[in-house]
N, CA, C and O of each residue as an XYZ file, in Angstrom:
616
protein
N     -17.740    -12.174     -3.476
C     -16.987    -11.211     -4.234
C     -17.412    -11.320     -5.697
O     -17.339    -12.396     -6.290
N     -17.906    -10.080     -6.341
C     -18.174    -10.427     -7.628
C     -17.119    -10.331     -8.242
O     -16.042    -10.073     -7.705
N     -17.369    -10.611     -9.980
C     -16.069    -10.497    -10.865
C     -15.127     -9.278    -11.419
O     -14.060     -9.209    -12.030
N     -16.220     -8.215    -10.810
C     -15.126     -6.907    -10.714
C     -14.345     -6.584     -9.927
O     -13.233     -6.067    -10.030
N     -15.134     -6.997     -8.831
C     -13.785     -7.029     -7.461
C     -12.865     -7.980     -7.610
O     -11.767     -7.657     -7.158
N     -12.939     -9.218     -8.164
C     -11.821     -9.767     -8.554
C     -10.651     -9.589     -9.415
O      -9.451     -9.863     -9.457
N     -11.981     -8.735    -10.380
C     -11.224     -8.314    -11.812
C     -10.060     -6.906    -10.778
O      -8.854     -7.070    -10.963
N     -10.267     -6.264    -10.271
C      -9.782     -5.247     -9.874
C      -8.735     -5.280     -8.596
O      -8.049     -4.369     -8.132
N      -8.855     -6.577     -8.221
C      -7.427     -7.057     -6.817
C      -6.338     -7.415     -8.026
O      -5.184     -6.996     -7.925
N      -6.815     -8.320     -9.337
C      -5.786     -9.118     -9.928
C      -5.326     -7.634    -10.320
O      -4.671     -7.063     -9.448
N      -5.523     -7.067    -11.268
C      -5.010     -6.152    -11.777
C      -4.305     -4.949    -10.816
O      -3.376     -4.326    -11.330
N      -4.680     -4.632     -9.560
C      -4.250     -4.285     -8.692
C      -2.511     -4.787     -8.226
O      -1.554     -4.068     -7.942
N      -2.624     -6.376     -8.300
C      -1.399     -6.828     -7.665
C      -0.925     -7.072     -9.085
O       0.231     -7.493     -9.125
N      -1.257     -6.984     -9.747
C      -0.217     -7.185    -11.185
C       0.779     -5.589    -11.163
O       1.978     -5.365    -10.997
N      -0.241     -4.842    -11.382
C       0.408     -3.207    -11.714
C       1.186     -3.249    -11.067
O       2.306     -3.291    -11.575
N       1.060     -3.264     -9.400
C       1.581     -2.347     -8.129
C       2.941     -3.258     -8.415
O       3.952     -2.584     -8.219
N       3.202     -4.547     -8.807
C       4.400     -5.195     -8.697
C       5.436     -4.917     -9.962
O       6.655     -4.744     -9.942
N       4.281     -4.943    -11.328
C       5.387     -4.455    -12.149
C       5.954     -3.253    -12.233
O       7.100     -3.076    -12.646
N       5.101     -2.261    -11.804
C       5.819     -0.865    -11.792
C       6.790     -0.665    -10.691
O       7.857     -0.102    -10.936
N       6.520     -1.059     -9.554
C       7.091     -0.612     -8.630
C       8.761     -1.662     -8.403
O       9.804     -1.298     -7.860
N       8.448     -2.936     -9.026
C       9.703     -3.000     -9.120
C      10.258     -3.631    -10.217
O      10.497     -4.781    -10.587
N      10.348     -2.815    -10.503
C      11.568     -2.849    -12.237
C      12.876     -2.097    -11.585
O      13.158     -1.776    -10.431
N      13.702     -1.932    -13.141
C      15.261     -2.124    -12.263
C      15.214     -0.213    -12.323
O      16.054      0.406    -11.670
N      14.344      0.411    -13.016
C      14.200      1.559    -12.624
C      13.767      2.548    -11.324
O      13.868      3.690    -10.877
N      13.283      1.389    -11.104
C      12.293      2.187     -9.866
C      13.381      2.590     -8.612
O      14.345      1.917     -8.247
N      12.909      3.936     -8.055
C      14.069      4.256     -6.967
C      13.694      4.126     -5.637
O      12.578      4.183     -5.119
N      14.765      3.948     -5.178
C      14.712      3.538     -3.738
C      14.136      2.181     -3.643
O      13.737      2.086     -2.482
N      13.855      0.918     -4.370
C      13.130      0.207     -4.831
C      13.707     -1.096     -3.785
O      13.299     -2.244     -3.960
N      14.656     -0.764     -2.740
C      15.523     -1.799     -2.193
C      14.533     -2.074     -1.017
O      13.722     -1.174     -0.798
N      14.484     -3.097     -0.291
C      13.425     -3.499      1.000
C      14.344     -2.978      1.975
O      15.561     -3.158      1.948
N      13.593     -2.212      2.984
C      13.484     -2.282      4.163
C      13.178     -3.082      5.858
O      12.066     -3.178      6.378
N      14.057     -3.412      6.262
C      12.928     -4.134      7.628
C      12.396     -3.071      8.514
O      12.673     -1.911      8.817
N      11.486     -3.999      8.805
C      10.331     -2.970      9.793
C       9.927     -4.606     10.926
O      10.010     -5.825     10.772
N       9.461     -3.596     12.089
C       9.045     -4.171     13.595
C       8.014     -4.006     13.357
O       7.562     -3.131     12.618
N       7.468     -4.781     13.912
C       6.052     -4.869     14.594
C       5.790     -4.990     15.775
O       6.450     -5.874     16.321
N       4.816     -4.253     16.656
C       4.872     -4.288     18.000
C       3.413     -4.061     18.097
O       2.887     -3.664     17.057
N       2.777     -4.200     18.952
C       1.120     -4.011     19.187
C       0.442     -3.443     18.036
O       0.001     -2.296     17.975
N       0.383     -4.465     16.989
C      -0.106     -4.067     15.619
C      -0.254     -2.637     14.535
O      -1.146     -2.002     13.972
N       1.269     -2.625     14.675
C       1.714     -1.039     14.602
C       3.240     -1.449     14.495
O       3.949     -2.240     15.118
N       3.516     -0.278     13.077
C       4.812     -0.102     12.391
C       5.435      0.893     12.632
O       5.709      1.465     11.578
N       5.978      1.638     13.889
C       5.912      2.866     15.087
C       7.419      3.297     14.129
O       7.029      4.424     13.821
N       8.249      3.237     13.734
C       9.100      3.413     13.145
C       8.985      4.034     12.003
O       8.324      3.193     11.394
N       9.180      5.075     11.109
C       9.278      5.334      9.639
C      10.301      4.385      8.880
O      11.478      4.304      9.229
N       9.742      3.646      7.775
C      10.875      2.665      7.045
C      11.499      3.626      6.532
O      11.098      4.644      5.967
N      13.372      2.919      6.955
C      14.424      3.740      6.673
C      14.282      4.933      7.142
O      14.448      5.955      6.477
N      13.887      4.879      8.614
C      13.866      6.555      8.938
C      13.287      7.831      7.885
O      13.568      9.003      8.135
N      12.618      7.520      6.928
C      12.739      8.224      6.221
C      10.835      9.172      6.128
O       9.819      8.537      6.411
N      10.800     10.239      5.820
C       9.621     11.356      6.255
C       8.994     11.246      4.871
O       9.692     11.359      3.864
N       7.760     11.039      4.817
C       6.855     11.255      3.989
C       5.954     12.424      3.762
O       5.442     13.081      4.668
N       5.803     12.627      2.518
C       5.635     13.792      1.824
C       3.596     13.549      1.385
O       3.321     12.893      0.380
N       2.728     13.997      2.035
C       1.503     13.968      2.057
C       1.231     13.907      0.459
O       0.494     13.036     -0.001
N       1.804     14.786     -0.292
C       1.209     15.570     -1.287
C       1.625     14.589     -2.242
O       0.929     14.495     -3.254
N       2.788     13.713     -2.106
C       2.756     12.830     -3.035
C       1.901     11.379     -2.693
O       1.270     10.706     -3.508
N       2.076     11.125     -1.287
C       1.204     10.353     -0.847
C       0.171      9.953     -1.596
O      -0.036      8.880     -2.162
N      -0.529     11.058     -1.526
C      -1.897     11.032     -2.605
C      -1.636     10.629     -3.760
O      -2.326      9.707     -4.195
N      -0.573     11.192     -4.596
C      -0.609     10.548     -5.763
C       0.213      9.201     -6.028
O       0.563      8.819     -7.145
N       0.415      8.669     -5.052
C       0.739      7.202     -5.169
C      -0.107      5.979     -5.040
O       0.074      4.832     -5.450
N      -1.456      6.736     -4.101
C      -2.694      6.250     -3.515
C      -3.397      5.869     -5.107
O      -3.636      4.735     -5.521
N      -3.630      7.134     -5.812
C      -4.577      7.062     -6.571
C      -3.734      6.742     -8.163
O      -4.626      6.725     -9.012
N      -2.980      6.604     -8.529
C      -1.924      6.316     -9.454
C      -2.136      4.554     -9.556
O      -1.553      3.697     -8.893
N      -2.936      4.417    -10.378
C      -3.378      2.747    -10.924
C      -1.917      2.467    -11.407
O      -2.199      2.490    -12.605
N      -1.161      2.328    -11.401
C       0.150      1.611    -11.639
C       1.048      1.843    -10.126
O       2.013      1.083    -10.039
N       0.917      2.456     -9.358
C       1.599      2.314     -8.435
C       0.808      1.492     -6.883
O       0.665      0.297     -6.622
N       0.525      2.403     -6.307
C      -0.575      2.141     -5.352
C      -2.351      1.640     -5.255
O      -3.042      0.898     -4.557
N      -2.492      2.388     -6.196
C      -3.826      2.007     -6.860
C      -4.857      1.969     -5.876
O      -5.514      0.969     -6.164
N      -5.429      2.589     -4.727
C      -5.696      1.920     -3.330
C      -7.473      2.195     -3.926
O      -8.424      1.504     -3.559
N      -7.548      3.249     -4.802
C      -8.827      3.701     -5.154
C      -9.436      2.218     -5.873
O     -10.639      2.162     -6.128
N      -8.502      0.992     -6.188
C      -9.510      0.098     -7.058
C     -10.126     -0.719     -5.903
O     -11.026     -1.487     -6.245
N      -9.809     -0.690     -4.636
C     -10.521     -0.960     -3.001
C     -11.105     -0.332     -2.750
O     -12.303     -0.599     -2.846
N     -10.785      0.656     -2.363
C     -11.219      1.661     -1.289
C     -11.739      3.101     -1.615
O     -11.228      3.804     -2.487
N     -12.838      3.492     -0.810
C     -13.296      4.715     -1.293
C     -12.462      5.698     -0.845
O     -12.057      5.366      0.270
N     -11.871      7.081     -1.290
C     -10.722      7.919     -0.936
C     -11.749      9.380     -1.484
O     -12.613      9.658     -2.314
N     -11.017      9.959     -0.464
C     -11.541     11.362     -0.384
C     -11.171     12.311     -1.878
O     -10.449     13.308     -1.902
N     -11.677     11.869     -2.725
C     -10.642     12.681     -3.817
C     -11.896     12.877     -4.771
O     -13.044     12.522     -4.504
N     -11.445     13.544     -6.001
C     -12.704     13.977     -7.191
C     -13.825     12.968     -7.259
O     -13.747     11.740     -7.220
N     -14.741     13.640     -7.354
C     -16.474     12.957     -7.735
C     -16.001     12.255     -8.807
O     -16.707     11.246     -8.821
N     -15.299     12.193     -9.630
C     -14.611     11.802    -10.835
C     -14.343     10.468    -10.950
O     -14.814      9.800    -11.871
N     -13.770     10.103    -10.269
C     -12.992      9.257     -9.668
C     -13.688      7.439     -9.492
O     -14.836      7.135     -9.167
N     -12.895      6.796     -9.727
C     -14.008      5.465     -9.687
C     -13.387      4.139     -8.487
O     -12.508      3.280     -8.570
N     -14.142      4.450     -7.666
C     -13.484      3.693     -6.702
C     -13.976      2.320     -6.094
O     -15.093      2.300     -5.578
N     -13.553      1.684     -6.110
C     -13.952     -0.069     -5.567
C     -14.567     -0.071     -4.191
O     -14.316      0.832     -3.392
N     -15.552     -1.302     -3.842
C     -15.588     -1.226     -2.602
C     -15.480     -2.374     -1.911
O     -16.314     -2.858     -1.145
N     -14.024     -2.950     -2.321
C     -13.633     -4.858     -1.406
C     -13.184     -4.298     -0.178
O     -13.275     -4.980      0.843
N     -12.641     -2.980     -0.134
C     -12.400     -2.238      1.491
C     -12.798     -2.009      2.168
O     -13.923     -2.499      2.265
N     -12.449     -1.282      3.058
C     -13.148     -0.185      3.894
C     -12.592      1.254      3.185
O     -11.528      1.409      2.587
N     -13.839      2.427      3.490
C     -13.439      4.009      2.901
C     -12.232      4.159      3.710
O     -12.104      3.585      4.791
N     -11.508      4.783      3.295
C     -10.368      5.592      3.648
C     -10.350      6.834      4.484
O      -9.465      7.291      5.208
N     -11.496      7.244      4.213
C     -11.917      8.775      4.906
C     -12.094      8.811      6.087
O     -12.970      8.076      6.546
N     -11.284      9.723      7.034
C     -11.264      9.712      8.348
C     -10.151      8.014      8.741
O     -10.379      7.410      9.790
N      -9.443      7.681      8.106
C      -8.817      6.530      8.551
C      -7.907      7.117      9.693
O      -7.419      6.383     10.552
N      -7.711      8.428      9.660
C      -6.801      9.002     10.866
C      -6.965      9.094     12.231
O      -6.179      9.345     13.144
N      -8.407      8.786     12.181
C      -8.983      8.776     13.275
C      -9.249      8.186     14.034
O      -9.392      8.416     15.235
N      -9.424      6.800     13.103
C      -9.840      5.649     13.548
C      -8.161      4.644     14.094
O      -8.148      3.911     15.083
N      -6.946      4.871     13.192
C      -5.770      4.100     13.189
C      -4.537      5.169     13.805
O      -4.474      6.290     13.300
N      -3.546      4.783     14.926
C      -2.492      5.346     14.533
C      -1.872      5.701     13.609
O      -2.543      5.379     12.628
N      -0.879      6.234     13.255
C      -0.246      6.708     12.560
C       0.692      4.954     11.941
O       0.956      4.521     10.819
N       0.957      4.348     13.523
C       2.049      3.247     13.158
C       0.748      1.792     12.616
O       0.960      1.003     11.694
N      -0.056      1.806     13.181
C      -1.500      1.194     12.618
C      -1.509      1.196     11.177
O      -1.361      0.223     10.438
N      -1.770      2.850     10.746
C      -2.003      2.967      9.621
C      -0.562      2.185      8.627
O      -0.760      1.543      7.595
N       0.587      2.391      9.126
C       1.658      2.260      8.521
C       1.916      0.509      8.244
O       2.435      0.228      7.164
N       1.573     -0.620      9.169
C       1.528     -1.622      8.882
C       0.294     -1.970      7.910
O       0.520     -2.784      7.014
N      -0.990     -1.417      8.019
C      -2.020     -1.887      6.630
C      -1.142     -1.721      5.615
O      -0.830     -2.669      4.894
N      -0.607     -0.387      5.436
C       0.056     -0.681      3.942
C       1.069     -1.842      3.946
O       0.936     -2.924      3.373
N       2.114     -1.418      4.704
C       3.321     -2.167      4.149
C       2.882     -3.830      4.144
O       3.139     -4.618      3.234
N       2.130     -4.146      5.444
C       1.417     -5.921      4.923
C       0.538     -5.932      6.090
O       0.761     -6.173      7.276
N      -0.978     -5.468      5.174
C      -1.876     -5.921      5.748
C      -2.751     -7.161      6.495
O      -3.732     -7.257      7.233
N      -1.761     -8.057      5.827
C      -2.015     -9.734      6.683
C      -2.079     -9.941      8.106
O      -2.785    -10.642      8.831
N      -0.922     -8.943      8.336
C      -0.920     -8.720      9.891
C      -2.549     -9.266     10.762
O      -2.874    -10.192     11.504
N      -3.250     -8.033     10.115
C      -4.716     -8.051     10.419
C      -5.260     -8.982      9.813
O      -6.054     -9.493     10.602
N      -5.288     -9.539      8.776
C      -5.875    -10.347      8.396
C      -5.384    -11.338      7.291
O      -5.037    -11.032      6.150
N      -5.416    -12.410      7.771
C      -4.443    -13.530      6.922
C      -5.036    -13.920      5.815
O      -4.464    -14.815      5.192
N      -6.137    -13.453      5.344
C      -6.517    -14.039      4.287
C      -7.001    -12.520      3.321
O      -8.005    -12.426      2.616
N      -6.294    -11.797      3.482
C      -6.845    -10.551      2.787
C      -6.070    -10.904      1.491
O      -5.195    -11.768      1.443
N      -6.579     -9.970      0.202
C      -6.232     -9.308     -0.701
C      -5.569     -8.509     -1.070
O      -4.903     -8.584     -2.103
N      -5.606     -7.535     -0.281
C      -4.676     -6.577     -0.129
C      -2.924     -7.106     -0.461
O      -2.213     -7.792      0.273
N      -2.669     -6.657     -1.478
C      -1.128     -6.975     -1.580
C      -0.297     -6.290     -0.577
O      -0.864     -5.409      0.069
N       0.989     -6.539     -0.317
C       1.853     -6.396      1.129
C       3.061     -5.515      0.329
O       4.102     -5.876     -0.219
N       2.366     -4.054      0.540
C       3.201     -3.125     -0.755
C       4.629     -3.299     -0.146
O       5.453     -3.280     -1.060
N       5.202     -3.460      1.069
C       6.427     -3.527      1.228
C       6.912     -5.075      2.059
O       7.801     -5.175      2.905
N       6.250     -5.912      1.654
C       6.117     -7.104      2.692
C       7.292     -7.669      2.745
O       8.038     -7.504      1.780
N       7.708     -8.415      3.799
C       8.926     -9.287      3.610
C       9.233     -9.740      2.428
O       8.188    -10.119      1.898
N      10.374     -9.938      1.555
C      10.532    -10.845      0.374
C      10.207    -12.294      0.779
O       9.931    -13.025     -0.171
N      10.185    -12.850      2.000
C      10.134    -14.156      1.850
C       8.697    -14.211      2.190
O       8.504    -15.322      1.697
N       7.807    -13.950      2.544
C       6.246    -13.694      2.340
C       5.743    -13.506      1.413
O       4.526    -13.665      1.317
N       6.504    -13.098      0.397
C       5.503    -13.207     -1.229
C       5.671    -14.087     -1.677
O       6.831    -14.497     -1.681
N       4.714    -14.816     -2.256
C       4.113    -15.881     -3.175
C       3.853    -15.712     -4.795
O       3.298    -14.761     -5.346
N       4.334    -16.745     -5.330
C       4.161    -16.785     -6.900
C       4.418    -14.892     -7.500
O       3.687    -14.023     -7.975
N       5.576    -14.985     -7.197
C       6.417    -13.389     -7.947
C       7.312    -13.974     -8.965
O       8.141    -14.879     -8.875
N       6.927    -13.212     -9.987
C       8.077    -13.521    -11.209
C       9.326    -13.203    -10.909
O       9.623    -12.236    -10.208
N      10.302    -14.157    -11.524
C      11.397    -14.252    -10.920
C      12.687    -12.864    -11.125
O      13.842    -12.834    -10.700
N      12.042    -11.994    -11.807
C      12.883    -10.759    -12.098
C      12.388    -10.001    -10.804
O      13.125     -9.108    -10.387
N      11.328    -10.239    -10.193
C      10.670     -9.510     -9.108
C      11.019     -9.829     -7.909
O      11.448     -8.988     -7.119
N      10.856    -11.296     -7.570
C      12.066    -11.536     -6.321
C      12.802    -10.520     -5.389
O      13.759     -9.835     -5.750
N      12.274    -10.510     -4.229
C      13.225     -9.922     -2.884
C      13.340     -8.603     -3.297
O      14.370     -7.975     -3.050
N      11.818     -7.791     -4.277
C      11.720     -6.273     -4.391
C      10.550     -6.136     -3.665
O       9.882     -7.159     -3.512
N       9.988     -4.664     -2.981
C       8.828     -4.611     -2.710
C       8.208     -4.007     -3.559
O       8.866     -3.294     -4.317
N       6.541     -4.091     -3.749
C       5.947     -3.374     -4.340
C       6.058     -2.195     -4.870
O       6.123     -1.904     -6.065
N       6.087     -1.262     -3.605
C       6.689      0.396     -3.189
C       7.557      0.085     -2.623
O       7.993     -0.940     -2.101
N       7.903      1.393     -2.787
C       9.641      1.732     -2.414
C       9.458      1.716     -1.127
O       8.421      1.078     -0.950
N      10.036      2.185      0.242
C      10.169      2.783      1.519
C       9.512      4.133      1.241
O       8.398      4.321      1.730
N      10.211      5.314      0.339
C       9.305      6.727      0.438
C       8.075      6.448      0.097
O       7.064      6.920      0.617
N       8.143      5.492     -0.992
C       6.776      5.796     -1.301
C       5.840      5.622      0.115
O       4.950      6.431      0.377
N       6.053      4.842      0.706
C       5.057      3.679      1.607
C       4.857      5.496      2.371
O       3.780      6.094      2.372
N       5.934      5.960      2.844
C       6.132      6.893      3.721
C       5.325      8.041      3.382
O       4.790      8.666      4.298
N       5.163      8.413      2.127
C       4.539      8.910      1.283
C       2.915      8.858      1.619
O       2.181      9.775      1.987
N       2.693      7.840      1.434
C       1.078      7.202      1.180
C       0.721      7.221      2.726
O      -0.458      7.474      2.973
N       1.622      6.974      3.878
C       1.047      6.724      5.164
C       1.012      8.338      5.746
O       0.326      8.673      6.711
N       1.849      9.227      5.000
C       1.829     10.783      5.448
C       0.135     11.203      5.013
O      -0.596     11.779      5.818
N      -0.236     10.878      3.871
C      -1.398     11.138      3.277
C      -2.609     10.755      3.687
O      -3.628     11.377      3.385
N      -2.597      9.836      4.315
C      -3.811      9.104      4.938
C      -3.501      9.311      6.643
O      -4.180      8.722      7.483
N      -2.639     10.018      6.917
C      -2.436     10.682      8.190
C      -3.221     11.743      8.493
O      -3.719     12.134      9.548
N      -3.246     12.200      7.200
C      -4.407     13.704      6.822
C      -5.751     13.762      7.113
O      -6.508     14.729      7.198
N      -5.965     12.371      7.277
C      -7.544     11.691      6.739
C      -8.043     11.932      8.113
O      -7.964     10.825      8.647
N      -8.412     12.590      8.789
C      -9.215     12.712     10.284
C     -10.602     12.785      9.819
O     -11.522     12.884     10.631
């Protein structure tokens, strides 16, 4: 891993935690979620995700940030990392409930990833400042949000 990809996970899990949970942030409360044949088959909190914001939670360097990994179908513009896999066509390749556990905690798949665990158990995160404690990254919509969007991705 060179020092940009490093440079770009730290800053990755710094943002996604301070923005997403401060005492502003909404819906900002954890959810539980199942796991069953590596797949999150449930919407957290029942709740329906909105594609169109999806995207902009994906590519929003203070929230989701997924572009400082992963290559994403979006403007030539755009500057995207490559410690991932592309994003493009991920619909094709993952369920819907597949897709939905990478985000919320990708460890699942792989225990030694990078990837921060945008909605992971509170007691699964490690070295969180203590105002941050037992918040997730993203909210529930958001997650719902971001997994509607990359649902798109065939």
């Amino acid at each position: 891993m060179n020092r940009f990809s490093l440079f770009l996970v730290s800053m990755l899990t710094l943002t996604a935690g301070q923005r997403a949970a401060g005492d502003d942030a909404p819906g900002a409360a954890y959810f539980s979620w199942q796991v069953k044949n590596f797949a999150i088959e449930q919407p957290l909190g029942g709740l329906k995700g909105v594609a169109k914001r999806g995207m902009a939670v994906a590519s929003d360097g203070h929230l989701g940030n997924c572009l400082a990994c992963h290559q994403l179908p979006l403007s030539r513009d755009e500057v995207f990392g490559d410690l991932g896999p592309p994003l493009t066509g991920i619909a094709s390749r993952q369920s819907v409930g597949a897709i939905r556990l990478h985000v919320v905690d990708q460890s699942y798949f792989n225990p030694e990833t990078v990837m921060p665990g945008f909605h992971r158990r509170p007691e699964k995160l490690h070295r969180v400042a203590k105002a941050y404690r037992g918040r997730p990254f993203l909210s529930a919509q958001q997650i719902e949000d971001v997994v509607a969007w990359l649902a798109t991705l065939k």
